[in-house]
C-alpha positions as CSV (number, residue, x, y, z in Angstrom):
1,X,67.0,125.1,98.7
2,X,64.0,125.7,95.8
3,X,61.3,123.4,95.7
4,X,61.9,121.2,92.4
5,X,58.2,121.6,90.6
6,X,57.2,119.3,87.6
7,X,54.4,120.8,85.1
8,X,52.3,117.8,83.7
9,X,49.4,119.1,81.7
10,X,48.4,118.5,77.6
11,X,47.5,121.9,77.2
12,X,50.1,123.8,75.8
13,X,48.7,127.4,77.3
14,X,48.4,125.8,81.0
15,X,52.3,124.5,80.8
16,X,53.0,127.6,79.8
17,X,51.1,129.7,82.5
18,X,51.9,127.6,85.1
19,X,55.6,127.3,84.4
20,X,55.8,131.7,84.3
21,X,53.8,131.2,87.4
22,X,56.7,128.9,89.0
23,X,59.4,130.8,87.6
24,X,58.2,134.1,89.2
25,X,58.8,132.8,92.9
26,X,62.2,132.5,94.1
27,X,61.5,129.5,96.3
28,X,60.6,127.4,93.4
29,X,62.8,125.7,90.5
30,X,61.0,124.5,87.5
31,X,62.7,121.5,86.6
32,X,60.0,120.2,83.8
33,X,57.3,120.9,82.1
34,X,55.5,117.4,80.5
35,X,52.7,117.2,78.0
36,X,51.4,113.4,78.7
37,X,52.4,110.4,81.1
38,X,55.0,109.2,79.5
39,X,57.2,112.0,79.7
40,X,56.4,112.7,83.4
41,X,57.3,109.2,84.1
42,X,61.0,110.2,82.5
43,X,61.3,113.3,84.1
44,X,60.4,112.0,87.4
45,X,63.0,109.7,87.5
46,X,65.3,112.2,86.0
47,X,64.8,115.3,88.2
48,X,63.1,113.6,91.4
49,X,60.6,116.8,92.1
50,X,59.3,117.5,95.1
51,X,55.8,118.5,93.6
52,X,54.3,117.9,90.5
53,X,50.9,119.6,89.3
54,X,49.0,117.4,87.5
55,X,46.0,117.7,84.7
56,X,43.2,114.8,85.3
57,X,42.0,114.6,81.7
58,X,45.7,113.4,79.3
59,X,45.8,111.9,76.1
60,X,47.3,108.1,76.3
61,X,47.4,108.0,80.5
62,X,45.0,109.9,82.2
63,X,46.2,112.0,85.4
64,X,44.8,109.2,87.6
65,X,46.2,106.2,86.0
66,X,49.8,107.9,86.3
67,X,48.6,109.2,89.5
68,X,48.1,106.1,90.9
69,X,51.0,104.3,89.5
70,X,53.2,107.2,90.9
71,X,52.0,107.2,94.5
72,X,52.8,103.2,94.5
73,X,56.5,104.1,92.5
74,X,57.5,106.9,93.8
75,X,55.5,108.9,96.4
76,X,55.6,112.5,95.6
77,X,53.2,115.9,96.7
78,X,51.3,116.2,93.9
79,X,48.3,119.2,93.1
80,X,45.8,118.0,91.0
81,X,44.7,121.0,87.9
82,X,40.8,120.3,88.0
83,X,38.2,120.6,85.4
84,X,35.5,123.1,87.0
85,X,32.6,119.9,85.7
86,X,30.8,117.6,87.5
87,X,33.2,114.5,86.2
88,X,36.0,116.9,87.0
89,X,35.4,117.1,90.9
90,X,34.5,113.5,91.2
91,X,37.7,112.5,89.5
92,X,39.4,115.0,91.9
93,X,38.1,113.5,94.8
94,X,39.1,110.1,93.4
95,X,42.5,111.5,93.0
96,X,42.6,113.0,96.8
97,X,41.9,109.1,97.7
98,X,44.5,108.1,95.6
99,X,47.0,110.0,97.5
100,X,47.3,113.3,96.2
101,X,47.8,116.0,98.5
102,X,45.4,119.2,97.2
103,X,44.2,120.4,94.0
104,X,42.8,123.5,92.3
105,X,40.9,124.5,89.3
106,X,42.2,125.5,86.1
107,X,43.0,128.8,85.9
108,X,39.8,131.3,84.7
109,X,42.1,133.9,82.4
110,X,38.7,136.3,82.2
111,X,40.8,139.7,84.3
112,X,44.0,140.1,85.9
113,X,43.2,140.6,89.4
114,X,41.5,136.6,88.6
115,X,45.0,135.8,87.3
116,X,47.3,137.5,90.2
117,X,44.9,135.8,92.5
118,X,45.3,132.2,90.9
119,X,48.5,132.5,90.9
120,X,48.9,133.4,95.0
121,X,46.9,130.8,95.2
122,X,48.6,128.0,93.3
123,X,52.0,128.8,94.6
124,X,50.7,128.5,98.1
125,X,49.5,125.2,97.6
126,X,52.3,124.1,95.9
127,X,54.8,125.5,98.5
128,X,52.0,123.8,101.2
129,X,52.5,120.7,98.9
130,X,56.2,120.4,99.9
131,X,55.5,120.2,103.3
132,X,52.9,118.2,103.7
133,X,52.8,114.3,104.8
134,X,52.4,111.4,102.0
135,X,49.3,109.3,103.4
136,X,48.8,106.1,102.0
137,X,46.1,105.7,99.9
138,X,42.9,104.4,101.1
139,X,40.2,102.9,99.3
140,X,36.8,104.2,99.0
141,X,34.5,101.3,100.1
142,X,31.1,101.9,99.6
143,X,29.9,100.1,103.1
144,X,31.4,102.5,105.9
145,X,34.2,100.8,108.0
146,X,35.0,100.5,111.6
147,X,32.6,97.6,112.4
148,X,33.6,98.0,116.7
149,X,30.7,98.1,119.0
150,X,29.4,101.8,119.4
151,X,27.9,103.5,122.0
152,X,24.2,104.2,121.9
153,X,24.0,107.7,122.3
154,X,20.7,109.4,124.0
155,X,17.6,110.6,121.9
156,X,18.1,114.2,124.5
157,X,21.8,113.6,123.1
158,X,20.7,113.3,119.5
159,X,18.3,116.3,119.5
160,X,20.2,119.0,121.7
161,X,24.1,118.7,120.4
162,X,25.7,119.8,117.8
163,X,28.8,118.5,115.9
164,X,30.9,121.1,114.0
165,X,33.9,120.1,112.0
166,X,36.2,122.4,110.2
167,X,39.0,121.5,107.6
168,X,41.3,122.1,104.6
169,X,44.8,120.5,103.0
170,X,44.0,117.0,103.5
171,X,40.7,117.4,104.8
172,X,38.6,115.9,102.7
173,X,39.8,112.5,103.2
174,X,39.6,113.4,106.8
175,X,36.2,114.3,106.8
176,X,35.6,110.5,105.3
177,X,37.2,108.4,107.4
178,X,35.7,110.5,110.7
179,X,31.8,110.3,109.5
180,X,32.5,106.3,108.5
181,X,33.6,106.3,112.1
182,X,30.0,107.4,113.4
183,X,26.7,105.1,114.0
184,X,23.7,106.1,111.8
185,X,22.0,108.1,114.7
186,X,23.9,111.0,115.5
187,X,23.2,114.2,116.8
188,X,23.4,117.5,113.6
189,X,26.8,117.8,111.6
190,X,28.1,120.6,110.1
191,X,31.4,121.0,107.9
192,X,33.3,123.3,106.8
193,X,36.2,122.0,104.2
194,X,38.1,124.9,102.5
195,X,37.3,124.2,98.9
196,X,35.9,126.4,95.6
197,X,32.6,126.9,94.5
198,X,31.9,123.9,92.2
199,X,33.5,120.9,94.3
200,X,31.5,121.0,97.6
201,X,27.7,119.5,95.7
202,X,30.2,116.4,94.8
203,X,32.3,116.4,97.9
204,X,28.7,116.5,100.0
205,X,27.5,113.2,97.5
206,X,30.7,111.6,97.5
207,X,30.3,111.3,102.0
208,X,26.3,111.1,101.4
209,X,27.4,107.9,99.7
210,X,30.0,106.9,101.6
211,X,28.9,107.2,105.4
212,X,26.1,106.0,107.7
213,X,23.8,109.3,107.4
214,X,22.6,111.6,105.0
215,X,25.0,114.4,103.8
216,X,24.1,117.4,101.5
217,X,25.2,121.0,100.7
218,X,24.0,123.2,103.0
219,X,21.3,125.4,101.7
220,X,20.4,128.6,103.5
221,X,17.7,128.7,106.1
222,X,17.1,124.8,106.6
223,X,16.6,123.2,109.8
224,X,19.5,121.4,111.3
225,X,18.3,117.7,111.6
226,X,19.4,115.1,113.7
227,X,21.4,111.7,111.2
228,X,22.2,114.5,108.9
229,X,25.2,116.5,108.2
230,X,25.6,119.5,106.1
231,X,28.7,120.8,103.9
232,X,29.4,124.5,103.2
233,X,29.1,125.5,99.5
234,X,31.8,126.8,98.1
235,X,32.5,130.9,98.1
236,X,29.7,130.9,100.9
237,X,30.0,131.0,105.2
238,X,28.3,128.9,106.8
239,X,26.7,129.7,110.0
240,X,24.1,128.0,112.1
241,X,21.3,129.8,114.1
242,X,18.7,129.3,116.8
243,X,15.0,129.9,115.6
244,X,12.9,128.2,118.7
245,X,14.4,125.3,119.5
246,X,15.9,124.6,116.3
247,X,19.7,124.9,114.7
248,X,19.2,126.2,111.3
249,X,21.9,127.4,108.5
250,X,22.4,130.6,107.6
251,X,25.1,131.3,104.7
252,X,26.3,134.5,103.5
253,X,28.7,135.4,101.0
254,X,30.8,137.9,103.7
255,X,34.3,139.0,103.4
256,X,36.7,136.3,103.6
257,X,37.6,135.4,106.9
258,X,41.2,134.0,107.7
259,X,41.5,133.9,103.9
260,X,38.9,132.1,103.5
261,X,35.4,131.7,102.1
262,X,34.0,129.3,103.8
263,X,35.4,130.2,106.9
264,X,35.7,127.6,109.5
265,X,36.4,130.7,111.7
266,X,32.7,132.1,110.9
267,X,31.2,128.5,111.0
268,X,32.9,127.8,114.7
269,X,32.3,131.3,116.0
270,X,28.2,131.2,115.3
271,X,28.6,127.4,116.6
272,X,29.9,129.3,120.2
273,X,27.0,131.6,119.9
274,X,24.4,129.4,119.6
275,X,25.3,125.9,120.6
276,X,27.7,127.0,123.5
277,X,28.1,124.2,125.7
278,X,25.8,121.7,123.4
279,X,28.6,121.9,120.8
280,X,31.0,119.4,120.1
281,X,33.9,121.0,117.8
282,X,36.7,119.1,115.5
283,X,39.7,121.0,113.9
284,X,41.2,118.5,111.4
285,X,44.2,119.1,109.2
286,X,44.8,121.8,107.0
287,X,47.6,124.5,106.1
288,X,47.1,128.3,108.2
289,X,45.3,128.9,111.1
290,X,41.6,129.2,110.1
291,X,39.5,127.8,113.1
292,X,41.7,128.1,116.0
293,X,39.9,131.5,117.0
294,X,36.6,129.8,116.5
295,X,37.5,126.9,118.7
296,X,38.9,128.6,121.1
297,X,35.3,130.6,121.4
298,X,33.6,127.2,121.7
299,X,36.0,126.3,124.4
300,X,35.3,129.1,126.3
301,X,31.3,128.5,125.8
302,X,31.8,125.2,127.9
303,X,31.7,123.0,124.7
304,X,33.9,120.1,123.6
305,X,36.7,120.0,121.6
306,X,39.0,117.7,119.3
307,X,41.8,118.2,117.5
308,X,43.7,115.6,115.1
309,X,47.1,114.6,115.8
310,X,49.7,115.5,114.1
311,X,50.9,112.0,112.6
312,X,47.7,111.6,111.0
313,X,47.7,115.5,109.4
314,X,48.5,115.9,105.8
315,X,49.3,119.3,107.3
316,X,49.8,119.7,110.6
317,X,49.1,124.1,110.5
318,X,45.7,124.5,111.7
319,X,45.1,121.4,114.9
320,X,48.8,123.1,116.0
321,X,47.2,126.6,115.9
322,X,44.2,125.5,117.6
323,X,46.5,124.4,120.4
324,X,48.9,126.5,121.0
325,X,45.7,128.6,122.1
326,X,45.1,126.3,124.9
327,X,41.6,125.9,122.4
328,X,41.5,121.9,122.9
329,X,40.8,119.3,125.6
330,X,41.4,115.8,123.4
331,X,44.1,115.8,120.3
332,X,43.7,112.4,119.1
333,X,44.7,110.8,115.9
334,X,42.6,110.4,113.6
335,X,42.1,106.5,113.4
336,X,40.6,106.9,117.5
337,X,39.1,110.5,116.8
338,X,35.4,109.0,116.0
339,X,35.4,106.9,119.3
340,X,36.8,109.3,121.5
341,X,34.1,111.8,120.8
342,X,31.1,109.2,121.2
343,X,32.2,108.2,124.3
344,X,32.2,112.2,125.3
345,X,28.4,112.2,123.4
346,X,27.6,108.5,125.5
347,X,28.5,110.4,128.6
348,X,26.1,113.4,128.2
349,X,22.8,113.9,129.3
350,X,23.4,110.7,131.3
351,X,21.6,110.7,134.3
């Protein structure tokens, strides 16, 4: 049976793109296209879709205001349409914490190998929309949660580890709650969250803000400290390094990897390289199977790894993938996943 899709967007020229772009795939049924809140509200009780796409910036209700009101209503997949600007990826995050399950940019209509590619793109996530697990929505405290006793970890700990953490569909959320789960002193953190170029400065300040430590973009050739974390920029690999006895980032704008640029493939595979057994790996949710290669290398390196459980994935594809490698010693959900890995960090080094 099609998926039911619902267009909500003002712009005349985006309902009409992405409605052709719905209409081309077989496995989808375009059951509306609405040009404000109001008639999405109608046509959502009319039609019941299964995903709607839905523009942030509306005349009368904005996206988030229906958003919201829609997640509490009626729970449906939706993929946010996102204004490449600063306010537009900060109101996207806002709407991935309000429930929504992915997003992507407005389309760029500049050639048409940039259209055919938007439009793979947005159907995928759309189809991935369909499939994915309604979380409910959490709020974005700024004072990190989790207020349990931690364990101290070791100052050898904090300057010879690494943690790596790869994600996408539902991942950035994810990525929150895991970091607000970790004490201030911590050993290096890098990320890699499958998301464009334009998203990941914001995303970087939005868990910078949010969390014990300091988080930033990665910038090529810094030195990995320790109460830090680092976030791949978008359209770039990350990889880390050893120069002496420091971890330090090297990005690259490589062939895709997986279909993907960042890779959490590339990031994990330098991680097994350099870190071996010193690294401490995390595959969180996300659609495909970007990562499970790379963890599996780390596994087989002697380092840790963690995978999140499926009740707690938006999209169970990539944790799954990971294990039916035999890549993964703990799959925990994602509530426990902080604790579990300090007590594996407590326990190192301890002599």
């Amino acid at each position: 049976m099609a998926i039911k899709v619902l267009v909500v967007d003002d712009s005349t020229l985006i309902r009409s793109l992405l409605g052709k772009m719905i209409e081309s795939d077989p496995e989808l049924s375009l059951v509306g296209m609405a040009a404000d809140a109001y008639m999405a509200k109608d046509m959502v009780n009319q039609f019941r879709p299964d995903v709607i796409t839905l523009d942030i910036e509306m005349p009368k209700v904005d996206g988030l205001t229906f958003l919201d009101r829609l997640m509490k209503a009626r729970p449906t997949a939706v993929v946010m349409i996102s204004a490449l600007t600063e306010e537009g990826a900060d109101a996207t995050f806002n709407a991935l914490a309000l429930g929504a399950v992915d997003f992507i940019p407005k389309p760029k209509l500049d050639s048409p190998q940039g259209f055919n590619e938007y439009q793979d793109l947005i159907l995928e996530k759309i189809k991935s929309a369909a499939n994915a697990k309604l979380l409910k929505a959490q709020p974005s405290t700024s004072t990190p949660v989790n207020s349990s006793i931690k364990p101290a970890l070791s100052q050898r700990t904090v300057n010879t580890q690494l943690v790596a953490i790869g994600a996408s569909t539902g991942g950035t959320e994810a990525i929150l709650s895991l970091l607000k789960q970790f004490p201030a002193v911590m050993p290096p953190i890098v990320i890699t969250q499958h998301m464009p170029a334009g998203f990941t400065r914001t995303f970087a300040d939005r868990l910078n803000k949010l969390t014990r430590f300091n988080v930033k973009q990665a910038e090529d050739g810094e030195r990995l400290l320790p109460c830090h974390a680092y976030v791949a920029p978008g359209d770039q690999h990350l990889e880390i390094i050893k120069v002496g006895g420091s971890f330090k980032v090297k990005l690259s704008q490589g062939d895709k990897v997986s279909g993907h640029r960042p890779s959490v493939d590339v990031l994990f595979h330098s991680v097994a390289q350099y870190a071996g057994e010193n690294a401490t790996a995390v595959i969180l949710t996300g659609m495909g199977k970007d990562g499970a290669d790379g963890i599996k290398a780390i596994d087989m390196q002697g380092g840790k790894t963690f995978a999140q459980g499926e009740q707690s994935c938006v999209v169970f594809g990539m944790p799954k993938e990971a294990i039916k490698r035999g890549a993964i010693h703990h799959v925990v959900e994602l509530p426990q996943l902080g604790d579990k890995l300090l007590q594996y960090l407590a326990s190192v080094n301890r002599d």
